[in-house]
C-alpha positions, 0 to 999 in steps of 0.5 A, a space after each residue: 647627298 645619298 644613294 636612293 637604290 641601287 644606280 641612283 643617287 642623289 645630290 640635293 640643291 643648295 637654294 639661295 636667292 635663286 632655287 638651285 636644282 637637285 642632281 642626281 647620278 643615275 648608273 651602276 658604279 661597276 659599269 663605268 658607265 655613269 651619268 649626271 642628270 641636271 647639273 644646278 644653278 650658276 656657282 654650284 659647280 664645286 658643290 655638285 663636283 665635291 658631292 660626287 666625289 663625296 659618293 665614291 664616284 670617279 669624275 671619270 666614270 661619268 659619261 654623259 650629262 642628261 638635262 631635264 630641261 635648260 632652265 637656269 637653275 638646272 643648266 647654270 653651272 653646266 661650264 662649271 661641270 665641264 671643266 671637271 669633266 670635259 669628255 661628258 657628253 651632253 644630252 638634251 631634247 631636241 627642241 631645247 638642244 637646238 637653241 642651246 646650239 645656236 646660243 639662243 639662252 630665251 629658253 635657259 632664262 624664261 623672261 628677259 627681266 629674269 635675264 638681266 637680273 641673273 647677268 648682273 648678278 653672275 657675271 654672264 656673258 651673252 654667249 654664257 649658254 652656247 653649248 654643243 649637243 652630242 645627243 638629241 633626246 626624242 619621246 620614246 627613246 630607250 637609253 640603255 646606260 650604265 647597266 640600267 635602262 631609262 626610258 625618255 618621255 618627253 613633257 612639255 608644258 613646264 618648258 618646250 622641249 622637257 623630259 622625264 626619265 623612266 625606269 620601269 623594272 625600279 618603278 622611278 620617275 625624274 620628272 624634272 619640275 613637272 611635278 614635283 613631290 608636294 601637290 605643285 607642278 611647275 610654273 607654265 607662264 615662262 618662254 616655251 611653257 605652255 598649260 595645256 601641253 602641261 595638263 597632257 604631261 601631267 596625265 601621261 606620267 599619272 598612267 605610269 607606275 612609280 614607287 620613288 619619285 624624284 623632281 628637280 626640287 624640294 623633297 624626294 619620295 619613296 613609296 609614292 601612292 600609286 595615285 598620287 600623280 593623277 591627284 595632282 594633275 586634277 587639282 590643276 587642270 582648272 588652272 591648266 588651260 
């Protein structure tokens, strides 16, 4: 866990069996006004609580959860957080909010065999992912939170309703898994993916300028060549069709 710069910090994963995802805590610490974007997988709510704690940040001044997308691994401990902080409002693309409302879990565990895997393992309950959704996040949204401003960019592809979030006056990008800091993108073969949607994703972020890249796993980079986007998102094309 760090503070990346100033309004951003980051809470690293802790992979098991299952690849948990990072946390990060984007928002100025005097404006009170701070939020939680992804929250990680099933049982690591007491790590991500304890790591903001462990960062000077009060649970109070967490406003809002921001989800990239719902997959397990980014949404399971999402109870968990809200028991810590059950004010936090929860923010989420449309086109995965509405399943989240009716407690359609399809997009959270990708393939049923996945499902039954991870129910047995942690205990889930068939309603275990059924949450109110205060905010509907939409493509081109202008977020102005915690004295900073993000900008919602939605890329499907790795799932249906994905978003990266973009801050333009720092040059950062949290893309979620739809590229990540390695060469790899996220996998397209699971429900609501979709690899030309993801292709199209891919080359939307390429067109942005980004100093500090920040995926949902594995390592994290600042100073990102200025191509490094569009270099990936070629290496696969072939493979995205």
């Amino acid at each position: 866990m760090a503070k990346v710069t100033d309004g951003v910090y980051f809470i690293q994963g802790m992979d098991e069996f299952i690849p948990d995802s990072h946390t990060y805590i984007i928002g100025k610490p005097d404006s009170n006004d701070m939020s939680i974007v992804d929250v990680g997988l099933t049982g690591k709510g007491v790590y991500k609580i304890e790591s903001i704690k462990k960062l000077g940040i009060s649970l109070s001044s967490i406003k809002r959860i921001i989800m990239t997308h719902t997959h397990l691994d980014h949404i399971g401990c999402l109870d968990e957080i809200k028991e810590q902080i059950p004010r936090a409002e929860l923010w989420v693309h449309r086109l995965e909010a509405e399943p989240l409302e009716k407690g359609d879990d399809r997009p959270v565990y990708g393939m049923n065999e996945f499902k039954g895997m991870c129910q047995m393992q942690y205990g889930l309950k068939a309603d275990s992912f059924k949450f109110p959704v205060e905010r509907k996040l939409e493509d081109k949204d202008i977020l102005e939170i915690g004295d900073m401003v993000w900008e919602v960019i939605h890329i499907p592809g790795h799932s249906m309703g994905g978003i990266a979030l973009y801050n333009e006056a720092a040059d950062i990008l949290i893309p979620g898994d739809v590229v990540y800091a390695d060469y790899a993108i996220g996998r397209f073969d699971l429900f609501g993916a979709d690899p030309d949607a993801l292709k199209r994703s891919l080359y939307r972020l390429a067109e942005l300028k980004v100093d500090i890249l920040l995926p949902g796993h594995n390592q994290i980079v600042q100073g990102l060549p200025k191509d490094y986007i569009q270099k990936t998102a070629k290496m696969w094309e072939p493979y995205l069709r």
